[in-house]
C-alpha positions as CSV (number, residue, x, y, z in Angstrom):
1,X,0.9,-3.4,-3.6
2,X,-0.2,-5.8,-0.9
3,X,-3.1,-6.7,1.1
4,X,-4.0,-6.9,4.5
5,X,-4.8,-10.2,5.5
6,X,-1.8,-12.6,3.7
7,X,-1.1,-16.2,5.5
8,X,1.4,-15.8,8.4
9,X,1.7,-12.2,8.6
10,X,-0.7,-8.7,7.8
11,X,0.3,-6.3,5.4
12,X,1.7,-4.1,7.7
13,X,4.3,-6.5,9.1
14,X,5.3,-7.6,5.0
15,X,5.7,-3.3,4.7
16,X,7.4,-3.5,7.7
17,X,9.9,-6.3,6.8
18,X,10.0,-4.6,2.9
19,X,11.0,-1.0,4.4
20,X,14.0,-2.9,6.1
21,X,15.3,-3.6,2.4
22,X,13.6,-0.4,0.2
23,X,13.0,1.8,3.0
24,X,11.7,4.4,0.4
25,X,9.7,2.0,-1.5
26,X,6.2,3.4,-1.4
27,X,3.0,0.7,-0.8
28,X,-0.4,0.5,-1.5
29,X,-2.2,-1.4,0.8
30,X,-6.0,-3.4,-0.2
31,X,-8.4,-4.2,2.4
32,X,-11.3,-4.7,3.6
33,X,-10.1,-4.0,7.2
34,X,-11.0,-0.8,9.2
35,X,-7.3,0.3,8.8
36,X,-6.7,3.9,8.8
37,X,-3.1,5.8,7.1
38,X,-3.5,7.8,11.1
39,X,-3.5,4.4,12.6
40,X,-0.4,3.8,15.3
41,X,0.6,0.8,13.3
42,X,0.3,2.8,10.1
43,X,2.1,5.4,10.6
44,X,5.4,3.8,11.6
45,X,5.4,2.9,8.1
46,X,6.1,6.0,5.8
47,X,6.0,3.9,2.8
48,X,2.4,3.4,3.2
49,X,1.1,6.3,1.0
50,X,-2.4,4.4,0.4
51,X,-5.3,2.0,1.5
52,X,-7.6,1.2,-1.1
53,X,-11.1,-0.3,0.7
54,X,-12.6,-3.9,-1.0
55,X,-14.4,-4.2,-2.3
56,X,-12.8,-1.5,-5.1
57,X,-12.5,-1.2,-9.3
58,X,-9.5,-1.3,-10.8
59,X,-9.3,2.0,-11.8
60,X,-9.4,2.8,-8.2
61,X,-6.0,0.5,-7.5
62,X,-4.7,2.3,-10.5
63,X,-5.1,5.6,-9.9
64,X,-3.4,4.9,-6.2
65,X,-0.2,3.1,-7.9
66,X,0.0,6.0,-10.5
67,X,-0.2,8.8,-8.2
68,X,2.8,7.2,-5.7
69,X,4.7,5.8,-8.7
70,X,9.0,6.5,-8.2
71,X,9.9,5.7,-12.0
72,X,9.9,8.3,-14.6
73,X,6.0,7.4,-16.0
74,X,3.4,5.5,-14.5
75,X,2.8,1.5,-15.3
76,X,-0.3,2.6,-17.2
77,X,-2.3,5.3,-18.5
78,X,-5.3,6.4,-15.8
């Protein structure tokens, strides 16, 4: 999980530069940044599964990581 607007770089550059080490390491990305998952920029990044909009309850955050969790049982129940 990361969000859009971080010191130095956007969230899509830090997916960018994390796909170069876990290329299949699914994202969730927060904002509260017009960005669309059919945006050019987005789109190079597979590993983006989700944006979730700010501002946003937790439940909606959780249900994102849940549904694009890799391990064998989500973090937490939804």
């Amino acid at each position: 999980v990361t969000d859009f607007h971080m010191p130095g770089l956007d969230g899509l550059e830090f997916l960018g530069e994390v796909a170069k080490l876990q290329p299949n390491l699914p994202a969730v990305m927060i904002t509260a940044h017009e960005i669309e998952l059919d945006s050019e920029r987005a789109q190079r990044l597979p590993a983006l599964k989700a944006i979730v909009r700010k501002p946003f309850k937790w439940t909606a955050l959780a249900e994102e990581i849940s549904r694009h969790w890799t391990g064998s049982r989500p973090p937490f129940p939804v």
